[in-house]
C-alpha positions in Angstrom: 101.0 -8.5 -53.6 97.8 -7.3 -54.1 96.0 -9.8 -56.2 94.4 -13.4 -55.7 94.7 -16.0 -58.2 90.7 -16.9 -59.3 89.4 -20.1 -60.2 89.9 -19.4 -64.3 93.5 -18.7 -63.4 92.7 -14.5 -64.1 94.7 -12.0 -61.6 91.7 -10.4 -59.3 93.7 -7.2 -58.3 92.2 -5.1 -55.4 94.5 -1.9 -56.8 93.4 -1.6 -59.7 89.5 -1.8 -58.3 90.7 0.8 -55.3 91.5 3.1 -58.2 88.5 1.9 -60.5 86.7 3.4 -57.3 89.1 6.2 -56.9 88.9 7.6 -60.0 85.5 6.9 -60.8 86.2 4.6 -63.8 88.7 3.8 -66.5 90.3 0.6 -65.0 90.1 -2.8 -67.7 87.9 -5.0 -65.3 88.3 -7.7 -67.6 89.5 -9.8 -64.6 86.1 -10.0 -62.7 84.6 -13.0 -64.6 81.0 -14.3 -64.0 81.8 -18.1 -64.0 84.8 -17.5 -61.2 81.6 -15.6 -59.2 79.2 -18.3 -59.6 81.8 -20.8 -59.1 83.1 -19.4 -55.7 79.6 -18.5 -54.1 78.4 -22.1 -55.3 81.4 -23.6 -52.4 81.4 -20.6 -49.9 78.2 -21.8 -47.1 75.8 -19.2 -45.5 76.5 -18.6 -42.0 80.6 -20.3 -42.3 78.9 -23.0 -42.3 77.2 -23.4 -39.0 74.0 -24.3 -40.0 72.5 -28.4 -40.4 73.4 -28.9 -44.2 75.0 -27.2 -47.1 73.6 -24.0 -48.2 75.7 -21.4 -50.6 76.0 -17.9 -50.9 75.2 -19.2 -54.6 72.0 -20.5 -53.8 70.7 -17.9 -51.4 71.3 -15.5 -54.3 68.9 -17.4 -56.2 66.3 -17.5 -53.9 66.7 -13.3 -52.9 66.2 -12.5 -56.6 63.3 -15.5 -57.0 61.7 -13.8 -54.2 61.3 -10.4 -55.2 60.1 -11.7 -58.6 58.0 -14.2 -57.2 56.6 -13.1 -54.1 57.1 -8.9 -55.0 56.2 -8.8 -58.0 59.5 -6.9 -59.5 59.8 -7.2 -63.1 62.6 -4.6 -63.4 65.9 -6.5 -64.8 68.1 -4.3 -63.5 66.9 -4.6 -60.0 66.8 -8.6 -60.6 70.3 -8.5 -61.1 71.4 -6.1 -58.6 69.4 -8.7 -56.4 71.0 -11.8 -57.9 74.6 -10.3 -57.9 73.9 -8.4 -54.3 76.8 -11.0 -52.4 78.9 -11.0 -55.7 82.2 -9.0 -53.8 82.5 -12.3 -51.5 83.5 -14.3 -54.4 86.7 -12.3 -53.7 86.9 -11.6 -50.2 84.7 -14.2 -48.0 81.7 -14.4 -46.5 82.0 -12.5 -43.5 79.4 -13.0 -40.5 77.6 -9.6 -40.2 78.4 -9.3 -36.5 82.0 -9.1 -37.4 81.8 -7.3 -40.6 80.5 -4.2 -38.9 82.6 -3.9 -36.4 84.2 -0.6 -35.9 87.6 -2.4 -36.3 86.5 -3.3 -39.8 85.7 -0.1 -41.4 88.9 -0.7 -44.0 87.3 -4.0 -44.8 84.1 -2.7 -45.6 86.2 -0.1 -47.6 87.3 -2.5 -50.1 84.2 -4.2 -50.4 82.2 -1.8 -51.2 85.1 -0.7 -53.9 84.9 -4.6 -55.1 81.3 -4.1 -55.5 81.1 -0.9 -57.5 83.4 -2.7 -60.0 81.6 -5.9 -60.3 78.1 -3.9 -60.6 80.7 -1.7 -63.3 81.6 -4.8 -65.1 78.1 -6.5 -65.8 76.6 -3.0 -65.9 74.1 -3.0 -63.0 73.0 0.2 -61.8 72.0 0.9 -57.8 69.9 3.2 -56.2 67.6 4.1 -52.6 65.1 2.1 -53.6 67.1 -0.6 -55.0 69.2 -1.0 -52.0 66.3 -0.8 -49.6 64.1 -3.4 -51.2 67.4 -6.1 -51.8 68.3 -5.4 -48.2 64.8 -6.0 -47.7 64.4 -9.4 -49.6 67.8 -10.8 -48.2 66.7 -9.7 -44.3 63.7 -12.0 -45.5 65.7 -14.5 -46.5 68.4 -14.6 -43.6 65.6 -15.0 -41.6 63.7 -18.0 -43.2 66.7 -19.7 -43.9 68.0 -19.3 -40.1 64.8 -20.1 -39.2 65.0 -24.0 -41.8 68.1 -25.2 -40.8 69.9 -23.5 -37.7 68.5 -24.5 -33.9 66.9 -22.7 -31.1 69.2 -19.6 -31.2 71.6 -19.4 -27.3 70.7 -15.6 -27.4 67.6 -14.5 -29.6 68.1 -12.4 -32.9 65.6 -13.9 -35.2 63.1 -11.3 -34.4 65.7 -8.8 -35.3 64.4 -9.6 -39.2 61.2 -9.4 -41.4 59.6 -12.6 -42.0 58.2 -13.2 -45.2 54.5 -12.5 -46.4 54.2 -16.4 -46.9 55.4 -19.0 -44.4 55.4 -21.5 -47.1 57.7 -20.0 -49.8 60.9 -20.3 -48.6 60.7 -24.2 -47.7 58.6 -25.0 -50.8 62.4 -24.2 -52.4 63.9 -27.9 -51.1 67.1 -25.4 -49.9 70.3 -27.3 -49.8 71.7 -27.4 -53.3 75.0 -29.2 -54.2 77.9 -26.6 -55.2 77.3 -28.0 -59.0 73.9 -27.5 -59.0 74.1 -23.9 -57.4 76.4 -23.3 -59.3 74.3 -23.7 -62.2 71.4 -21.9 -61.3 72.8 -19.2 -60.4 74.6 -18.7 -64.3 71.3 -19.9 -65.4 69.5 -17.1 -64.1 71.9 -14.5 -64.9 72.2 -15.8 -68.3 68.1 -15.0 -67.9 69.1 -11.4 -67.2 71.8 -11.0 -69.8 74.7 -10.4 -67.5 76.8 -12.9 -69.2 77.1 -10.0 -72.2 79.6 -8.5 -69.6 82.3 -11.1 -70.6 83.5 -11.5 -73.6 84.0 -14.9 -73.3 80.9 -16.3 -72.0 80.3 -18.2 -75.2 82.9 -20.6 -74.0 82.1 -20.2 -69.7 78.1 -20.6 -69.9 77.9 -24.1 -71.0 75.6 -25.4 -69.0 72.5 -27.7 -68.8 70.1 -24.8 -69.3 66.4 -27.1 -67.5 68.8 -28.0 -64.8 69.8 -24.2 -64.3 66.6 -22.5 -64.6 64.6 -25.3 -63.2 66.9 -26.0 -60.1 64.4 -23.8 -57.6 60.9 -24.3 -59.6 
């Protein structure tokens, strides 16, 4: 069995995005549905969940694209997505913590993922680059940081410092972090409805029902 039953009852098949990678296109990636990706990162929490309230993948998605528009200045909506949908691949495989993720043992892991995320970026049509890699990696190394920073403890062993901080000390907890799932949920369709992703699935008439100030006003 190489599939996993999603939350909109569609058959997420890893073959068929192993050979979507393989082949360099041609695979129907009908399956890999925006809703089921804002629904999963919306109940997966940062750091498995060892931090002092809930926080998403959903919600820090958010924030890494709200920073680089806000705080960065990016007006490219390509990049904004790539930024928005950068954690996209653990809607279907986890969120691992980065210490075990890059372990040696993991390289297959890492394999797949980055096969899950050519197909997802594929699907809603986002293209990546240098620069656009650098300066997402760059945003969410920002974010790790401020977020580790809000709501975990003194760290046992330091690695805080191992990150960039960001310009303003005051953006990050201006943001009220700690959305429910629902309301991460939300805001995170809200703002790629914003950047047009939802055109990627035919159905998103029917999935991107939402309460649109709620959505885009979740984080202002």
């Amino acid at each position: 069995m190489t599939w996993l039953q999603t939350h909109s009852d569609r058959a997420f098949d890893f073959e068929v995005v192993l050979r979507h990678e393989r082949n360099r296109g041609g695979e129907d990636l009908s399956f890999i549905d925006l809703h089921d990706i804002a629904v999963s990162l919306s109940r997966q929490p940062r750091f498995l969940g060892h931090m002092g309230r809930f926080y998403s993948v959903a919600e820090h998605s958010c924030l890494v694209m709200d920073f680089l528009r806000e705080e960065a200045n990016v007006k490219n909506q390509n990049l904004l997505a790539c930024a928005l949908m950068h954690d996209a691949s653990e809607a279907y495989m986890g969120d691992l913590p980065a210490p075990l993720k890059h372990m040696p043992q993991l390289e297959g892991y890492r394999q797949i993922e980055q096969a899950v995320m050519a197909a997802i970026s594929a699907r809603f049509g986002l293209t990546w680059n240098v620069d656009i890699r650098t300066l997402v990696k760059w945003a969410d190394s920002v974010m790790l940081r401020g977020e580790a920073e809000s709501m975990k403890g003194a760290p046992p062993r330091p690695w805080f410092d191992r990150f960039p901080r960001a310009p303003s000390d005051t953006w990050l907890t201006s943001k009220g972090l700690g959305l429910d799932p629902e309301a991460a949920k939300l805001a995170f369709l809200g703002r790629a409805q914003e950047l047009f992703l939802h055109r990627g699935d035919p159905k998103d008439g029917a999935q991107l029902r939402y309460d649109k100030s709620a959505a885009l006003g979740a984080h202002r």
